[in-house]
N, C-alpha and C positions, 0 to 999 in steps of 0.2 A: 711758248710756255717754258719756264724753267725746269732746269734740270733738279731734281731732287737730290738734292747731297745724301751719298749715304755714309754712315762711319764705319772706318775702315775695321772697327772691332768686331760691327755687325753686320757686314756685307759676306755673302755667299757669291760660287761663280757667274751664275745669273745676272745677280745685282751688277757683277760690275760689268758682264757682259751688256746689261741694259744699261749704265753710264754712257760707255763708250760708244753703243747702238744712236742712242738719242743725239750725243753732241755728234756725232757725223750727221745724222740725219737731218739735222737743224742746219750744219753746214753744205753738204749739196742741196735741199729742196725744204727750205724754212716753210713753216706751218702746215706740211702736207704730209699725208699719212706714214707712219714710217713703213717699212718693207721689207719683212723677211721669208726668206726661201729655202723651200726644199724641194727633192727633184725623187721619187721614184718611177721605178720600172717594171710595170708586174707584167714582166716576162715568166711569170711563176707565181707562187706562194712567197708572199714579201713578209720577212721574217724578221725575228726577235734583234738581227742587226742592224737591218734598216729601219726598225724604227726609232733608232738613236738618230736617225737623218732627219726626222720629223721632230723626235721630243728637243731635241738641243735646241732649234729655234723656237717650238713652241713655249719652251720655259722661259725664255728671255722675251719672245713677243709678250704673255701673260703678266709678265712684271713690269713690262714696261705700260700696258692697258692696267694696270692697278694705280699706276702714279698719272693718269687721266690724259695718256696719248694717245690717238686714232692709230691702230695699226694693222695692215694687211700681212697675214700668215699664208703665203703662195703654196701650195705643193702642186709641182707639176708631175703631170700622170704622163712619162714618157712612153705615151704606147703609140706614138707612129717612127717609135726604134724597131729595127730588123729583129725578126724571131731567127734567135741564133741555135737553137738546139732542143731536143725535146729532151726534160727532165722525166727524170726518174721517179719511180713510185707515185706519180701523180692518178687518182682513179681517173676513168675514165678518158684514158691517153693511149695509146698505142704506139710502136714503130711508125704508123700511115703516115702520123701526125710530122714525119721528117722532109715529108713532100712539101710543104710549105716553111721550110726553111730560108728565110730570107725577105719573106713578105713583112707587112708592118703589123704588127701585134693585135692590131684591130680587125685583119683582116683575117686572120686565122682563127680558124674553129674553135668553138668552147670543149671542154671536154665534155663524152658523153653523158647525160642526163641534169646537164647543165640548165639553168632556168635563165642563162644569160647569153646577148644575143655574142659573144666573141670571148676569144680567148684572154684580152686585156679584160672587159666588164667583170669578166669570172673572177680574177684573183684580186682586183680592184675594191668588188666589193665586200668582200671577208675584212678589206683592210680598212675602208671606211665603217664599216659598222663598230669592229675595234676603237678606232679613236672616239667614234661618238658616245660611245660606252667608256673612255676615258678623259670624256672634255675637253678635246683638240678642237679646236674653232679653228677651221680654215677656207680660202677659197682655191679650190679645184681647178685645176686647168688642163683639160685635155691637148695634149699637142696635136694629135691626130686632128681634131677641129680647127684647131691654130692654122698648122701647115693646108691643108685641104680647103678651107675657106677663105684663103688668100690674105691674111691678118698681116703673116710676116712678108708680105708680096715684096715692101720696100726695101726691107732687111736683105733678105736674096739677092737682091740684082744691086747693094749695093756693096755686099761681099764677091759679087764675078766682078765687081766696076774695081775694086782691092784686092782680087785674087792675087796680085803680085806682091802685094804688102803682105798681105796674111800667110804667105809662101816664105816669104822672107823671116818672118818670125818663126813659124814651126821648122825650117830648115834649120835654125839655130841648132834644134838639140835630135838632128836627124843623126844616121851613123855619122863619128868622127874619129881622127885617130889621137888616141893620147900620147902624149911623148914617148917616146921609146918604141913605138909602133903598137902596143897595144891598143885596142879595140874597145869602144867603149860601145852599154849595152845599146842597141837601138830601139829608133819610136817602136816597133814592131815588138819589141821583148818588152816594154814599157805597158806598152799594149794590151799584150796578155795578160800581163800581171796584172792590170787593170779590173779586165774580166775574169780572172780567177779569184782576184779578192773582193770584188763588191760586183756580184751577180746580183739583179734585180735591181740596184742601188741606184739607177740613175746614173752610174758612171760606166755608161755603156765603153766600150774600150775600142769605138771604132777604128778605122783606120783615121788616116787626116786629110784625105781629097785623095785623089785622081788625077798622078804624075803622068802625060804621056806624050806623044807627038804631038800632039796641039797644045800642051801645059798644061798649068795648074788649076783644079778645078776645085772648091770648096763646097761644092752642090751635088747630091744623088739623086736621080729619078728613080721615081719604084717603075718598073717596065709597063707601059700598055698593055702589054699581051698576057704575062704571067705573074703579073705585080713582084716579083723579086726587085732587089736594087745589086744584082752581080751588073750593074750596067758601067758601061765609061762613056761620061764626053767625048764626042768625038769635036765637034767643030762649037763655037760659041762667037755673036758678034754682038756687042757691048751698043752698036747705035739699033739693031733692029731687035735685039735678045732676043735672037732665032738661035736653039740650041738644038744639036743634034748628039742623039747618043745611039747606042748597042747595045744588046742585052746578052751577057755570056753566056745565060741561063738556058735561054730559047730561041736565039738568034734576031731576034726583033730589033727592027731600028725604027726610028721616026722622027723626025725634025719637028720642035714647036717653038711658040713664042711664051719667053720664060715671063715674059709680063702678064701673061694671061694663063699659065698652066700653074696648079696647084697639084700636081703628085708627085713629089719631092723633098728632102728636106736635107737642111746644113749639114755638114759632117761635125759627129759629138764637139770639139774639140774649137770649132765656127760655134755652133749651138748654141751651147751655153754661155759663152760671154756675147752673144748677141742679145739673150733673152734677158742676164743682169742691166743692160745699157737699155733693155724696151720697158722693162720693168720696173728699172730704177730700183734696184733689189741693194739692201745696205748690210745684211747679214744672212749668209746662208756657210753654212758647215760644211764638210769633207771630209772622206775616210782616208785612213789613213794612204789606200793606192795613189791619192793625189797628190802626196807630199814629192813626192821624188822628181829630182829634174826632167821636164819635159812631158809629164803628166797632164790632166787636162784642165787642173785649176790654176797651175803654175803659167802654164803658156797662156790658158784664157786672160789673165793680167795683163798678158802682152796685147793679147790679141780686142780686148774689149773697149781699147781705144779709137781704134776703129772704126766703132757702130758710135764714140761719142760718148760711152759710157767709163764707168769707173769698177773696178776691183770692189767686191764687198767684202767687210769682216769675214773673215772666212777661219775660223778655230778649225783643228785635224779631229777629230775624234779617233777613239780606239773602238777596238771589235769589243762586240760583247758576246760571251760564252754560254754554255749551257749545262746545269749541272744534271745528268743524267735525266736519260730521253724518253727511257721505257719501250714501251711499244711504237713511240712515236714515229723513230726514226727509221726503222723495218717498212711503217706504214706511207708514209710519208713522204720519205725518200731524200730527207733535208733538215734541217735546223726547223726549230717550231717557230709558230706564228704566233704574235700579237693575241689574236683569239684563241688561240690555242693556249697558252698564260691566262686570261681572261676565265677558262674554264677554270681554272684551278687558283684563283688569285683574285683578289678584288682588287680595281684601278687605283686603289688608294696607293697597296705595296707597288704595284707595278711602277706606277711613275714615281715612288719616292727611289725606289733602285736606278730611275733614269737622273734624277732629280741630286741626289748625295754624293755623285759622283763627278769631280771636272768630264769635262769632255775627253779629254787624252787619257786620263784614267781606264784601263779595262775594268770588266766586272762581268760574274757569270748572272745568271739566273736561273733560280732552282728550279729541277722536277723532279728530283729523288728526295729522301730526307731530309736535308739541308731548307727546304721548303718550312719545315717546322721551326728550326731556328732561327729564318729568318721573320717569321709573324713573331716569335717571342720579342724579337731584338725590337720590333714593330711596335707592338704594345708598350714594353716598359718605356718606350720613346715618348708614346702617345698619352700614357701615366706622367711620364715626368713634363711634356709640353703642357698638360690641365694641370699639375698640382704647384710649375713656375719654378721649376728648378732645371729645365733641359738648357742645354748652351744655347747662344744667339743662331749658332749657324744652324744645327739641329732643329731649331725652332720652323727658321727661314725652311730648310726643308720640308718640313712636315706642314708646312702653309700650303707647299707648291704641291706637298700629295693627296692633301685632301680637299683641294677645291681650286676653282679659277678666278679670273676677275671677275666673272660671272656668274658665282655664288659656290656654295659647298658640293662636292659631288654627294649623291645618297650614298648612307653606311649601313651598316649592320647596327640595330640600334642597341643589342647587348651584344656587344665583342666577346665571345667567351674565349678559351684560347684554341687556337685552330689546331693542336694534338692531342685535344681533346677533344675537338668534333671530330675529325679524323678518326679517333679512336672507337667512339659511339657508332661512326658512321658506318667503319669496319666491320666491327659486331655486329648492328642491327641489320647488317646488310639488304637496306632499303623498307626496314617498317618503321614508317614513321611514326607511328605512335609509339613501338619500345624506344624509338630516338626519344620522345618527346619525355618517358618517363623515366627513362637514366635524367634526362639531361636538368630534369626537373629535382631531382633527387640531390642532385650535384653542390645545390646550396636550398632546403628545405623551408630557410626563410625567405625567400624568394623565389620562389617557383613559377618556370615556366606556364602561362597557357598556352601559349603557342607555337612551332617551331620558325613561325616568321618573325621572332622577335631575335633569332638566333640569324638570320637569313639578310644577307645573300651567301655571309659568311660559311655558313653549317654548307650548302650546295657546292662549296668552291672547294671545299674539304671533302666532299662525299665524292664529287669527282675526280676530286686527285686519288684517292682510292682505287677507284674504279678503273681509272685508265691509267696510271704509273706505278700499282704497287701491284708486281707479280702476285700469283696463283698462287702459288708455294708459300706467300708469306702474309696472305691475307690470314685472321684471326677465325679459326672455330671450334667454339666451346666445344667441350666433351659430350655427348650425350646421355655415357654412363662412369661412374668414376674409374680410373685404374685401382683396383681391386690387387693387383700384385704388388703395384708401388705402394701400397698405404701396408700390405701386410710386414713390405719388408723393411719401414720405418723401424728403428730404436724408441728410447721412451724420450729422448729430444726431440725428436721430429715428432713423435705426436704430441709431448705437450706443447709444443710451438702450435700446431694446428688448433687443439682446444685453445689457447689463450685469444686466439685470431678468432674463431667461432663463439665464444664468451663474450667478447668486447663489438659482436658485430652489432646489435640491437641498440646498443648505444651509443655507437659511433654511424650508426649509417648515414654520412654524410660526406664530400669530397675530401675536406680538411681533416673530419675525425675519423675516415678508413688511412688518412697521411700518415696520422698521427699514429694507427695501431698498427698499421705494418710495419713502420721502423720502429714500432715502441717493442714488438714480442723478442729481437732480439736482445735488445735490453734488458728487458725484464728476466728473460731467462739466463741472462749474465749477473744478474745481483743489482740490474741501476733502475733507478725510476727512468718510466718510459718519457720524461718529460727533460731528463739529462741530453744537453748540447754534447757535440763532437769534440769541444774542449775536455769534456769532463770525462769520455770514455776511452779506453784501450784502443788501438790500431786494431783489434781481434773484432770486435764488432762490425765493422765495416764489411771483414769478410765472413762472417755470421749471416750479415742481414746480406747480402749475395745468395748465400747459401738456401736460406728462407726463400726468397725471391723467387730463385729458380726452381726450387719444391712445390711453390705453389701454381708457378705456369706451366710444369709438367702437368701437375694435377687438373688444375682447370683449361689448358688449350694444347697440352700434348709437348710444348716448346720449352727450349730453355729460355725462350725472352715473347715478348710481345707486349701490348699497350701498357700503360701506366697503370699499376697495378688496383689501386684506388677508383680509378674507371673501370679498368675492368670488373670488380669484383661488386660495381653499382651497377655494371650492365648485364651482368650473370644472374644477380639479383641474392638476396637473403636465401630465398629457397632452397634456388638449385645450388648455391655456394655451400651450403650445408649437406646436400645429397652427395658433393661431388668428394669433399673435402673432412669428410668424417670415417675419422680412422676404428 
């Protein structure tokens, strides 16, 4: 099949990463599915970074299955990698859980009241339900079944039959000395730095084999006795692959034959470019820990010749951030999750934040108030893509956020704006019906019957409430009005209040409470309330401040809170008059 030409006026990163995806793939393995890959590790809660490991292939497999290619979306579930530490704030986790430090990810406990039978299934599944709630189409692969079933049996024995080639490559970028006798960093500090920047990622930051009186070995066994892999090779013979090792953990040794033992598996570093060359994988991404010499995607190029195979596209990605955590991060003990966005986010914004951005590009993702200006930025995008005015690339974006090759994700079918659900949501703090009759109020010609017209959107906003926006600054009405603030008003501040209570009956509407909270400044300076910013004094601006704050004193006690329009729809005519009458 041809390659689709795209024009370069209207190609995004994607597109051109699917160009260059296709004409490889046509050049190693003509008419056969293309293949791209992603590797995590849910050693833990696989979080808002890791799934930039996932979206970056997934957005260029999706583009390239729109222009009518077969293509397989790999993510391998590296959970027969060693459990290296117990995190923090995890419930249902304790110090005990340090006892099995070293075993394979499968093999350790879930946490308590867990419905899942192992520590990998528990965090595994949080992160599949996320994508399938954001139309990631993939196939799964557990390595733990891989390795244990004997799949990679051939792979194994004929990385010991290469262990000297594959020694010979990683020894390139072992300690060296630079000119002048300086020391350059070793695989060891490589290493770490591996594992302290992409925890969970799949780039596990193993060691690279098991240097010792009998050589080099690129194989772990997990032990017989206490399934740890603290074990070394002791002896290996290449015609009967009879291996014998030691366990440092518990002192166990045992000699097998590596043709017929499956509890074991490659060191990361082996690993990975074994599985590109079994996989035939033509694009798979990498954080940024891999860029640096001696890393495990630099060396796998070396090393993935080897197995027969080839180096795939492989783009760096940058870290993605978080803009404030809330309670999350106390509870949680980490960056949020996939699902944890998901509550407070519909898939649409989520992947278009993965989606607008190249891959080397960083970008945060909101959970404090920056949350609201990114669904504005959202909407006016989604206005200007329906009315044919948003740019090509913009456009291209907003294709890959709201649906797949396999049709539109569901929306919200009245998008209202989400700091205004918010706002309603705050207030009515969880009745749905005063939600349903603000919200109804909001445009009178158009009124709500139901709050699932507002929905998934209006829940995703109630939750971000709920769970990110402290105590302290959640909104509540007055009950009775301040009675000493109203006495000790001058005759401006109360006829500012009368002109706002006069004009309310016939503005109660979103746009026509807009219209008379910025109009009473005006009016009480001499201009029609229908005068633009061009037409008025710089004095105005901090008048209608002044107004602002007088009235969120009187109605919620604060010098600020919701958009006052909303608010003063969600207090109602009523009590806005009981509260606010001087």
């Amino acid at each position: 099949m041809p390659i689709v030409a795209q024009s370069t006026e209207t190609t995004d990163w994607v597109s051109r990463f699917a160009d260059e995806v296709i004409e490889e793939s046509e050049r190693r393995a003509p008419g056969k599915p293309v293949v791209v890959a992603s590797g995590l590790s849910p050693s833990g809660p696989i979080h808002l970074g890791n799934l930039r490991e996932v979206m970056t292939p997934h957005l260029v497999a999706d583009e390239i299955r729109r222009r009518g290619y077969e293509v397989r979306h790999l993510i391998s579930w590296d959970d027969y990698d060693r459990y290296r530490k117990v995190p923090e704030g995890i419930p249902g986790v304790d110090k005990t859980w340090a006892e099995h430090i070293g075993k394979p990810l499968t093999s350790v406990p879930a946490p308590h009241g867990s419905a899942h039978p192992n520590w990998s299934e528990h965090f595994k599944a949080a992160m599949v339900e996320a994508l399938g709630e954001m139309g990631v189409e993939f196939d799964g692969i557990s390595q733990t079944a891989q390795y244990t079933s004997g799949v990679y049996r051939a792979q194994i024995l004929h990385a010991m039959r290469h262990r000297a080639d594959i020694d010979a490559v990683l020894d390139q970028y072992r300690t060296k000395q630079k000119a002048g006798g300086a020391v350059k960093k070793t695989q060891k500090a490589v290493d770490a730095a591996e594992v302290e920047a992409a925890e969970g990622s799949g780039a596990a930051g193993e060691d690279d084999g098991s240097s010792g009186t009998a050589g080099y070995f690129p194989y772990k066994p997990y032990c017989g006795n206490c399934e740890k892999d603290l074990t070394t090779v002791t002896s290996y013979d290449d015609d009967t692959t009879e291996l014998t090792y030691s366990c440092g953990a518990c002192g166990f040794s045992e000699t097998v034959r590596l043709n017929e033992f499956n509890r074991g598996k490659l060191v990361w570093k082996v690993d990975w470019p074994m599985r590109w060359a079994y996989e035939g994988v033509v694009f798979e991404p990498s954080g940024v820990d891999h860029s640096s010499p001696g890393s495990s995607f630099q060396v796998g190029g070396q090393i993935v010749g080897i197995f027969g195979g080839q180096q795939p596209i492989g783009p760096m990605y940058a870290f993605v951030g978080i803009s404030g955590m809330a309670k999350m991060s106390s509870s949680r003990g980490g960056v949020p999750t996939p699902a944890d966005a998901l509550k407070i986010m519909e898939p649409q914004l989520l992947r278009w934040l993965y989606a607008r951005r190249r891959p080397n590009q960083s970008f945060k993702i909101a959970f404090d108030q920056e949350i609201q200006r990114l669904y504005d930025e959202w909407d006016r995008l989604d206005g200007k893509v329906g009315d044919g005015s948003a740019l090509p690339g913009d456009v291209a974006g907003h294709a890959r956020a709201v649906g797949t090759a396999a049709g539109p994700l569901p929306r919200t079918p009245r998008p209202m704006p989400y700091r205004t659900l918010a706002s309603v949501a705050d207030i009515t703090a969880g009745h749905a019906d005063q939600a349903l009759r603000i919200l109804s109020e909001l445009d009178p010609e158009q009124p709500l019957d139901s709050l699932d017209a507002v929905r998934p959107r209006f829940d995703k906003a109630e939750a971000w409430i709920n769970t990110q926006v402290p105590a302290d600054q959640r909104t509540i009405v007055r009950a009775e009005p301040d009675t000493e603030l109203l006495k000790s008003l001058d005759d401006q501040g109360r006829e500012s209040l009368r002109l706002l209570l006069d004009g309310l009956a016939a503005n109660w509407s979103l746009d026509g409470l807009t219209h008379l909270v910025y109009g009473v400044p005006k009016v009480q300076a001499g201009f029609s309330a229908d005068a633009t910013p061009k037409e008025l004094p710089a004095e105005i601006k901090a008048a209608q401040r002044s107004f602002f704050a007088l009235l969120y004193h009187l109605l919620v006690g604060r010098d600020t809170g919701p958009r006052l329009p909303t608010l003063l729809l969600a207090v109602g005519q009523e009590r806005v008059r009981l509260l606010l009458a001087a």
